[in-house]
N, CA, C and O atoms as a Tripos MOL2 file, in Angstrom:
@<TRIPOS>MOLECULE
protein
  208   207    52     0     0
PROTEIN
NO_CHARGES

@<TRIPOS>ATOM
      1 N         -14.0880   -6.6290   12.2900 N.3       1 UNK1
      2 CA        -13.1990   -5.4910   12.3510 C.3       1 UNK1
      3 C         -13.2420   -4.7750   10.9850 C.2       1 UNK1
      4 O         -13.0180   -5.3620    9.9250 O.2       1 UNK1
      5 N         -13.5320   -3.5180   11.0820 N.am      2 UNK2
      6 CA        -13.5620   -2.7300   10.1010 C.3       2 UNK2
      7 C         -11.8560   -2.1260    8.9950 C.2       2 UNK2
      8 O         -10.6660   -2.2040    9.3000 O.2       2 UNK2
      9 N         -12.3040   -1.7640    8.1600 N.am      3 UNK3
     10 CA        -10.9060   -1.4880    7.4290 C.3       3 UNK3
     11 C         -10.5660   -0.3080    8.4300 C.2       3 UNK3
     12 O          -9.5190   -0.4090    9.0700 O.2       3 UNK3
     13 N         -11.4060    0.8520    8.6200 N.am      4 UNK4
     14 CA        -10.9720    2.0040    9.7030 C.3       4 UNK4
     15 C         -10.3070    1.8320   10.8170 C.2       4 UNK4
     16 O          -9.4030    2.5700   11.2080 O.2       4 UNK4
     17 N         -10.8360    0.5830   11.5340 N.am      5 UNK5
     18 CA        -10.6040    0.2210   12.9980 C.3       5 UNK5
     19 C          -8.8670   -0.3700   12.6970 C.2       5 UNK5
     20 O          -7.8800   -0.0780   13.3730 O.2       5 UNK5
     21 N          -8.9220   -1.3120   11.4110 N.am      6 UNK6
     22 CA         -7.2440   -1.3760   11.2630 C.3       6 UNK6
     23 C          -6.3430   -0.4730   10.8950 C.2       6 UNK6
     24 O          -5.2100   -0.7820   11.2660 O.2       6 UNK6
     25 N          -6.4250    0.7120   10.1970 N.am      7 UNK7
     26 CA         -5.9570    1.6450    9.6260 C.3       7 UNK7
     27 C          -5.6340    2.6140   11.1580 C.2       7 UNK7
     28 O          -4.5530    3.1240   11.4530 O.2       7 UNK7
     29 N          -6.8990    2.6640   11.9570 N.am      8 UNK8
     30 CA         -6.4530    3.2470   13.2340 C.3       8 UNK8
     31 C          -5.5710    2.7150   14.1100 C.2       8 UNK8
     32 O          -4.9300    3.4770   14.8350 O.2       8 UNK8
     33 N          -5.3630    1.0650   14.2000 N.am      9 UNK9
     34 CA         -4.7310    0.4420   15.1240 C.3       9 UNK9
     35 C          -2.9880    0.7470   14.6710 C.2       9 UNK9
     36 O          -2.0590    1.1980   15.3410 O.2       9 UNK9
     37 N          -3.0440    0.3940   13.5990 N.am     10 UNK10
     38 CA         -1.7790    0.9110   12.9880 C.3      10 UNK10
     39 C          -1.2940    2.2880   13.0530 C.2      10 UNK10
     40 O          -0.2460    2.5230   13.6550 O.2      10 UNK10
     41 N          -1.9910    3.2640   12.4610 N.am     11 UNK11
     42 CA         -1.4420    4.3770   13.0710 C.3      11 UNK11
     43 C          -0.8780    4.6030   14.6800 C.2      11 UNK11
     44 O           0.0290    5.3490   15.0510 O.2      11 UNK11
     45 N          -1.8600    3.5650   15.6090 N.am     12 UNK12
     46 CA         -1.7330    3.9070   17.1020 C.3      12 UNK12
     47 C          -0.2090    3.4770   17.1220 C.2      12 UNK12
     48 O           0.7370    4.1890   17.4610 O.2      12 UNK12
     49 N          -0.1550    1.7480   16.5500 N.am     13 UNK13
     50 CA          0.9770    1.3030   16.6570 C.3      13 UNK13
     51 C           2.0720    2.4570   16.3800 C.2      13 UNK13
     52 O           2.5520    2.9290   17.4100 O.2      13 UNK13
     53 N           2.6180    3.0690   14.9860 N.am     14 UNK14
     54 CA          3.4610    3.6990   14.6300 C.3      14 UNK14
     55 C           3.5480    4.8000   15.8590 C.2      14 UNK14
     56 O           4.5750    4.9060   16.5300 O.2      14 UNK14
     57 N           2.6170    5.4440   16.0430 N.am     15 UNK15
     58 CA          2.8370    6.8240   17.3110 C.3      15 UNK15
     59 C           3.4880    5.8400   18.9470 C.2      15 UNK15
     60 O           4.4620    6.2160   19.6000 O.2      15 UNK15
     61 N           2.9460    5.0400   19.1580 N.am     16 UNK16
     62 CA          3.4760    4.3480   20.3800 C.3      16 UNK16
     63 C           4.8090    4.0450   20.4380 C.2      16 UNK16
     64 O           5.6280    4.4370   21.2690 O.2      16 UNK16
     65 N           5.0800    2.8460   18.8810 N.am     17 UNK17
     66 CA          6.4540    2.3750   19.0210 C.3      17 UNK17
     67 C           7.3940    3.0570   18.2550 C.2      17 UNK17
     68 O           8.5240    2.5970   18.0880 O.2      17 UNK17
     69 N           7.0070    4.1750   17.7480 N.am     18 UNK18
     70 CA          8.0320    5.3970   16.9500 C.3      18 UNK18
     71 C           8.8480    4.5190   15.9060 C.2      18 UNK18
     72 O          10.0720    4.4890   15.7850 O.2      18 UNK18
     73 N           7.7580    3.7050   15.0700 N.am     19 UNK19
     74 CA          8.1790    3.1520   13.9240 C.3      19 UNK19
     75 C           7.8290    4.1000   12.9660 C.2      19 UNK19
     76 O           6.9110    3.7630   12.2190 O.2      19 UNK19
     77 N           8.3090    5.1630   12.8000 N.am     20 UNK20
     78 CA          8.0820    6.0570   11.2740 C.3      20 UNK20
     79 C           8.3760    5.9560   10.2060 C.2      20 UNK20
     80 O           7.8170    6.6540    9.3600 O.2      20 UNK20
     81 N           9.8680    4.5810    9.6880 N.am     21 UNK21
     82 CA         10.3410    4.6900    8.5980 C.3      21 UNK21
     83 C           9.3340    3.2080    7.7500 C.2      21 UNK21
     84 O           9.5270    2.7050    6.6430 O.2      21 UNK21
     85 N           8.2250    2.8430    8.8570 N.am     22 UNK22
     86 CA          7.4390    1.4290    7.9820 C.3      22 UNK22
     87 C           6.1590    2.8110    7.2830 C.2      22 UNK22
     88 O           5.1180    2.2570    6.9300 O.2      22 UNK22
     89 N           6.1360    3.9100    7.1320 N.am     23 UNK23
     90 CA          5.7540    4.8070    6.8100 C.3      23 UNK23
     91 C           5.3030    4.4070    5.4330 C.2      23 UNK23
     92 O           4.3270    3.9140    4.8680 O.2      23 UNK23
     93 N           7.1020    5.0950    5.0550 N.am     24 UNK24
     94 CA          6.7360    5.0400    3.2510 C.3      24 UNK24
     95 C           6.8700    3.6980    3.0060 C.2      24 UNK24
     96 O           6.5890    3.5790    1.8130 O.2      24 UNK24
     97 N           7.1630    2.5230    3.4950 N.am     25 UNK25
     98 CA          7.3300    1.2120    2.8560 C.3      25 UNK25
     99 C           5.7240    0.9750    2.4500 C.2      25 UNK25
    100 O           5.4220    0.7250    1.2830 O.2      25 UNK25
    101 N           4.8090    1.0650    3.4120 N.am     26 UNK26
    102 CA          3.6960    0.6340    3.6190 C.3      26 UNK26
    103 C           2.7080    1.3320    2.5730 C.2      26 UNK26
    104 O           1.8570    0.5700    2.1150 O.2      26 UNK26
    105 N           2.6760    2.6410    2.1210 N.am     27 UNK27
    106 CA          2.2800    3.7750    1.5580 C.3      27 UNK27
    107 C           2.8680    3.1690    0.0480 C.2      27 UNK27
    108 O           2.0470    2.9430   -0.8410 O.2      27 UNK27
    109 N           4.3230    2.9220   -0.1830 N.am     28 UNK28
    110 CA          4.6130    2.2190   -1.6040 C.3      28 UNK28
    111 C           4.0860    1.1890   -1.7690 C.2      28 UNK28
    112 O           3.8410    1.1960   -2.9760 O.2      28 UNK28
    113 N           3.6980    0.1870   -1.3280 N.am     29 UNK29
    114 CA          3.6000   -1.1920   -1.3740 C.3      29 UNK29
    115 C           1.6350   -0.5700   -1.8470 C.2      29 UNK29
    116 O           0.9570   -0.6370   -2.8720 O.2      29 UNK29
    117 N           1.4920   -0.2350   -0.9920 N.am     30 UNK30
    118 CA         -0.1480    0.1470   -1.3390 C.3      30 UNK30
    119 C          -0.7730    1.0160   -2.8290 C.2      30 UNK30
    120 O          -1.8790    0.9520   -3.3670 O.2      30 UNK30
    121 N           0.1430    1.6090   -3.0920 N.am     31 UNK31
    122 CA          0.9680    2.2660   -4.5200 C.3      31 UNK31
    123 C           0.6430    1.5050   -5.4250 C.2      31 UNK31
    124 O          -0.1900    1.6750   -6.3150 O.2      31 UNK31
    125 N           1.4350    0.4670   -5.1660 N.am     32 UNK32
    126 CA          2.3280   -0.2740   -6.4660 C.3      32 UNK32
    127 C           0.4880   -1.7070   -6.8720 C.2      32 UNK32
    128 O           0.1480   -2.3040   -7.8930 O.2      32 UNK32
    129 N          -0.1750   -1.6340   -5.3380 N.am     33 UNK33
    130 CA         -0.8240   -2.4490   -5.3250 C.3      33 UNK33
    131 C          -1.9700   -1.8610   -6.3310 C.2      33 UNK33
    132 O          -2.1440   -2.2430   -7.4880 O.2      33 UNK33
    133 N          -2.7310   -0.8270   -5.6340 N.am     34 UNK34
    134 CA         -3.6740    0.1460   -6.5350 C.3      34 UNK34
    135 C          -3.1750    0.0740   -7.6420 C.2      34 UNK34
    136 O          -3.8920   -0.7170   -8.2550 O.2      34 UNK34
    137 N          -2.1010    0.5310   -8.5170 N.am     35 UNK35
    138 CA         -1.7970    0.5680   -9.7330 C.3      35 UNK35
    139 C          -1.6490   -0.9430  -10.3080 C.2      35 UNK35
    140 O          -2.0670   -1.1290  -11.4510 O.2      35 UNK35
    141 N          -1.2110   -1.7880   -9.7600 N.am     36 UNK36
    142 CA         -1.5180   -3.3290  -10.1380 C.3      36 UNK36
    143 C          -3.1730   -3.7070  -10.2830 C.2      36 UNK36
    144 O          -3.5170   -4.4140  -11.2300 O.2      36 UNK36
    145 N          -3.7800   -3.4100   -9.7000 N.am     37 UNK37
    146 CA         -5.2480   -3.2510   -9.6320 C.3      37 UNK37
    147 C          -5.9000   -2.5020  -10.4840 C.2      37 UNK37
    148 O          -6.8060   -3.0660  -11.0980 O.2      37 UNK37
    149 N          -5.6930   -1.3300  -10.7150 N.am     38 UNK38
    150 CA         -6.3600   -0.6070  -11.6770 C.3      38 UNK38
    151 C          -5.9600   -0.8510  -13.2860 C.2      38 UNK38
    152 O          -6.6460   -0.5660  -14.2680 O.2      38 UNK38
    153 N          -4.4190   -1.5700  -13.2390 N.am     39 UNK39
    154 CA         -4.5450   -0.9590  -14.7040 C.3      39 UNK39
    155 C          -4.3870   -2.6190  -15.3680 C.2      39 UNK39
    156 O          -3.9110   -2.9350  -16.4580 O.2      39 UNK39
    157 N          -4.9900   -3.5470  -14.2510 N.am     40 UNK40
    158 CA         -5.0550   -4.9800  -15.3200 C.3      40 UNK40
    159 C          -5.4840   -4.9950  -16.3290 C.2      40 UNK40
    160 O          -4.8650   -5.6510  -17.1670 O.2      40 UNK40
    161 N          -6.8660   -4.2190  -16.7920 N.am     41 UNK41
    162 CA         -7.5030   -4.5590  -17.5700 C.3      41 UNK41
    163 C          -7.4020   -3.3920  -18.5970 C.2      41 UNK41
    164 O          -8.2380   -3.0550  -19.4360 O.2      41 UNK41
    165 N          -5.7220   -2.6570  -18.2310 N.am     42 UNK42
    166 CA         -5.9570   -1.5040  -19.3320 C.3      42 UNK42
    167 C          -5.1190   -1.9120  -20.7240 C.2      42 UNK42
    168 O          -5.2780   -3.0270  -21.2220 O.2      42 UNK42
    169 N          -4.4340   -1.1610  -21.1700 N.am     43 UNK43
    170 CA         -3.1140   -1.1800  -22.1280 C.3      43 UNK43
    171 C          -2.0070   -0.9400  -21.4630 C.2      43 UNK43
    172 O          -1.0580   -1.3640  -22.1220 O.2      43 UNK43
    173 N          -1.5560   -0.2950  -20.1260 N.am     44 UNK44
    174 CA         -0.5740   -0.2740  -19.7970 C.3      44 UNK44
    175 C          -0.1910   -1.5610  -18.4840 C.2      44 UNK44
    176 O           0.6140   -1.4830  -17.5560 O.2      44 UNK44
    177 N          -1.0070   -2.5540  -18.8230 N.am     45 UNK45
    178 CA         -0.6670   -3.9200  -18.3870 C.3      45 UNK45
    179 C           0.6090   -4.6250  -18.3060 C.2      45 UNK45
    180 O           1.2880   -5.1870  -17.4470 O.2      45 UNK45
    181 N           0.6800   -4.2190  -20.2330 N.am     46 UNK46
    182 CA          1.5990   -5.3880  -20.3690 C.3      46 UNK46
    183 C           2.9120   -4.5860  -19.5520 C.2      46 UNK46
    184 O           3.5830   -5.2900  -18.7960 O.2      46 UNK46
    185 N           3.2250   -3.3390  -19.6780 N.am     47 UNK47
    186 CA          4.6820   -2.1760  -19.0270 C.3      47 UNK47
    187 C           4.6950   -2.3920  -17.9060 C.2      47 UNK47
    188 O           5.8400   -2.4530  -17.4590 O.2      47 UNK47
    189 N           3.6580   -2.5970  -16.9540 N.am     48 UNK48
    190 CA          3.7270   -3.4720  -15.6000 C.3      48 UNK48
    191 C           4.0650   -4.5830  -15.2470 C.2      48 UNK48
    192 O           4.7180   -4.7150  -14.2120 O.2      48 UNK48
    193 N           3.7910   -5.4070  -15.8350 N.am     49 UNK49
    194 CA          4.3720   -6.9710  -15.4270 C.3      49 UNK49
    195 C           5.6550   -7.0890  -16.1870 C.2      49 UNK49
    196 O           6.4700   -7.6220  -15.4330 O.2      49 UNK49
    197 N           6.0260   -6.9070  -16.9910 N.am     50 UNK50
    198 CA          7.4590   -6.3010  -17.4200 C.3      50 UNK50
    199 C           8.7070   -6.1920  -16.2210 C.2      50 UNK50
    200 O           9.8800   -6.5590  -16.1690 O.2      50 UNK50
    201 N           7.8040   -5.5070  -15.3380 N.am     51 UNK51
    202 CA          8.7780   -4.9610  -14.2070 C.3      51 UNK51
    203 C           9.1010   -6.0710  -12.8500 C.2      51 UNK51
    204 O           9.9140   -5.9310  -11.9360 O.2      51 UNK51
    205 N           8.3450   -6.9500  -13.0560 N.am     52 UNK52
    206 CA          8.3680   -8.0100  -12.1780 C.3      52 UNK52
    207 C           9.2220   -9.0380  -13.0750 C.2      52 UNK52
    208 O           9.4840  -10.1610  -12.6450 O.2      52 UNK52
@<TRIPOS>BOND
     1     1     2 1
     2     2     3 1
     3     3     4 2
     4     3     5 am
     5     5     6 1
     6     6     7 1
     7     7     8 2
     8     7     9 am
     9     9    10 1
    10    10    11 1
    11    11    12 2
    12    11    13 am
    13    13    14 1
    14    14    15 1
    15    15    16 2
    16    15    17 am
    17    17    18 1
    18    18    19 1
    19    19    20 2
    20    19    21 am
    21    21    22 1
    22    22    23 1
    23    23    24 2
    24    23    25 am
    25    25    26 1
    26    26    27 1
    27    27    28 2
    28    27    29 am
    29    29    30 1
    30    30    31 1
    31    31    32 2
    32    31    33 am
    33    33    34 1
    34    34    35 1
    35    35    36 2
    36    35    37 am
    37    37    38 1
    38    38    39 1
    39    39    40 2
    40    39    41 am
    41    41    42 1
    42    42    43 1
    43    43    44 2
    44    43    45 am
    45    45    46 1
    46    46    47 1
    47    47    48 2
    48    47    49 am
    49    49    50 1
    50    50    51 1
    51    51    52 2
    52    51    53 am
    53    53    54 1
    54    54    55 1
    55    55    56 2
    56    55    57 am
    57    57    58 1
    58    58    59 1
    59    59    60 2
    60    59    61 am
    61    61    62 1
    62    62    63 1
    63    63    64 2
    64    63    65 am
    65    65    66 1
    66    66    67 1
    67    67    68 2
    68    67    69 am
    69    69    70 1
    70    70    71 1
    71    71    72 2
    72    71    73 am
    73    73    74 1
    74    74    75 1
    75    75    76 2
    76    75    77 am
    77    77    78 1
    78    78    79 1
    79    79    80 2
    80    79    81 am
    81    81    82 1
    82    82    83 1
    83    83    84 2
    84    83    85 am
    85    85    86 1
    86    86    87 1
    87    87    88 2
    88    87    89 am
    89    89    90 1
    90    90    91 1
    91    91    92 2
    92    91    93 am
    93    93    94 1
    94    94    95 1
    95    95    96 2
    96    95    97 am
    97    97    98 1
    98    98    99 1
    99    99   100 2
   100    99   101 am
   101   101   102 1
   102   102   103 1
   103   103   104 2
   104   103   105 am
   105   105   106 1
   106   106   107 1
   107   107   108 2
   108   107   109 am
   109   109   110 1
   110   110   111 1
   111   111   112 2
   112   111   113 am
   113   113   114 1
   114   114   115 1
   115   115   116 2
   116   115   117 am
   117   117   118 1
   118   118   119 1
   119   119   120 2
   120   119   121 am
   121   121   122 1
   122   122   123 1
   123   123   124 2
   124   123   125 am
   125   125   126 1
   126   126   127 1
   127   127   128 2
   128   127   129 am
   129   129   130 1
   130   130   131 1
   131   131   132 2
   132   131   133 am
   133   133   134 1
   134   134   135 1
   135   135   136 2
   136   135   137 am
   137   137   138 1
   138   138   139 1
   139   139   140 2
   140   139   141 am
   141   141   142 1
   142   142   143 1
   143   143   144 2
   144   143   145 am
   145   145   146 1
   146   146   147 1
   147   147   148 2
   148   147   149 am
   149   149   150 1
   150   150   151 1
   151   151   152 2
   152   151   153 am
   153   153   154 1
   154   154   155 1
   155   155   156 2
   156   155   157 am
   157   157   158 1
   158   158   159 1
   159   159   160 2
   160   159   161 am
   161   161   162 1
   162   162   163 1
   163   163   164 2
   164   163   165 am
   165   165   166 1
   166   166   167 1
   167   167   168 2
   168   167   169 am
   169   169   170 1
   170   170   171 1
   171   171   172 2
   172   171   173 am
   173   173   174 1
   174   174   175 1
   175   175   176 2
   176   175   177 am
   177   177   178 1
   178   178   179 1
   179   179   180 2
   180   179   181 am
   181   181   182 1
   182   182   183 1
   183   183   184 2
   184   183   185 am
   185   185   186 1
   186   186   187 1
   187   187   188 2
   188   187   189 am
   189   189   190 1
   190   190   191 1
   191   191   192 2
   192   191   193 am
   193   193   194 1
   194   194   195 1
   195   195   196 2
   196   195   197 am
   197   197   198 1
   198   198   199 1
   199   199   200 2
   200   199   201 am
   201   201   202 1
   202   202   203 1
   203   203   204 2
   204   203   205 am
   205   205   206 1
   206   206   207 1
   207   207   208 2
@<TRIPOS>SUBSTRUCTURE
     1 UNK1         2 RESIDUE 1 A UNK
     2 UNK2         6 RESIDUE 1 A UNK
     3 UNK3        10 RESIDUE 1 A UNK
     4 UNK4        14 RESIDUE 1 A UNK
     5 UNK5        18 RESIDUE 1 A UNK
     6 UNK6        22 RESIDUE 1 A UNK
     7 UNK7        26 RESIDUE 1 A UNK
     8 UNK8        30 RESIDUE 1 A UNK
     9 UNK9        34 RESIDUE 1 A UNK
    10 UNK10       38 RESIDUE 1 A UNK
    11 UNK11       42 RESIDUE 1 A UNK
    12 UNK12       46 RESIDUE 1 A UNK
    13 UNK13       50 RESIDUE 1 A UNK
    14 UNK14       54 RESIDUE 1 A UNK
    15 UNK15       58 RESIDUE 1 A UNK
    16 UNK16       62 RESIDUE 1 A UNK
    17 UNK17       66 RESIDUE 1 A UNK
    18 UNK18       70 RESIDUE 1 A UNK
    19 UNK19       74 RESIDUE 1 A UNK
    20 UNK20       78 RESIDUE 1 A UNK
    21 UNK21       82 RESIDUE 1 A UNK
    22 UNK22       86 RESIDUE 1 A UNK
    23 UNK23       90 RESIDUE 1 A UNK
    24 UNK24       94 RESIDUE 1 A UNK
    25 UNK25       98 RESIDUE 1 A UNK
    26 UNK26      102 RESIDUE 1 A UNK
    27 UNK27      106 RESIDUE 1 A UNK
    28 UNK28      110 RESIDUE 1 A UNK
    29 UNK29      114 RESIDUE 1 A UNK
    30 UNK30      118 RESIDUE 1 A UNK
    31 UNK31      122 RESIDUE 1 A UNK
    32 UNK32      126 RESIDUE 1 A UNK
    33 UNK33      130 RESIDUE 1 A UNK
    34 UNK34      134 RESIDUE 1 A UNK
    35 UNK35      138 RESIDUE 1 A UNK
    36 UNK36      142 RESIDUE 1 A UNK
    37 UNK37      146 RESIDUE 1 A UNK
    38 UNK38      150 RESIDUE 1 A UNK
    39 UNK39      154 RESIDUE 1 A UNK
    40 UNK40      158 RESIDUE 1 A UNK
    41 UNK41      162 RESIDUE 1 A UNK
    42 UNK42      166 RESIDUE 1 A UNK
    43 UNK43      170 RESIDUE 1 A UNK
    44 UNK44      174 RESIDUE 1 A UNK
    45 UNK45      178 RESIDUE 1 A UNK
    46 UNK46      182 RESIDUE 1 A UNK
    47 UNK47      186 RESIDUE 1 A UNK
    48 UNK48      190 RESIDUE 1 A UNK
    49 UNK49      194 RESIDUE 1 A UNK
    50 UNK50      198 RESIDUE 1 A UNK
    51 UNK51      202 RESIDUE 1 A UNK
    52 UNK52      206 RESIDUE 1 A UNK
């Protein structure tokens, strides 16, 4: 299963079961993840884990 094929199943889900507010949860969480990801290896590391 492709990343597309899940990204589509989910969208189907949300339009079917008129879950719109797992919207922005899902969209932050993916956020917070990318920016956990990108900036391990920067200087603004240490201001991130700070927050946890």
């Amino acid at each position: 299963m492709s990343r597309m094929d899940l990204v589509k199943e989910f969208w189907d889900f949300l339009k079917t079961r008129k879950k719109w507010w797992l919207t922005p949860i899902i969209l932050f969480l993916l956020l917070l993840g990318l920016l956990i990801v990108l900036s391990s290896g920067s200087v603004i590391a240490p201001f991130i884990y700070t927050l946890y």
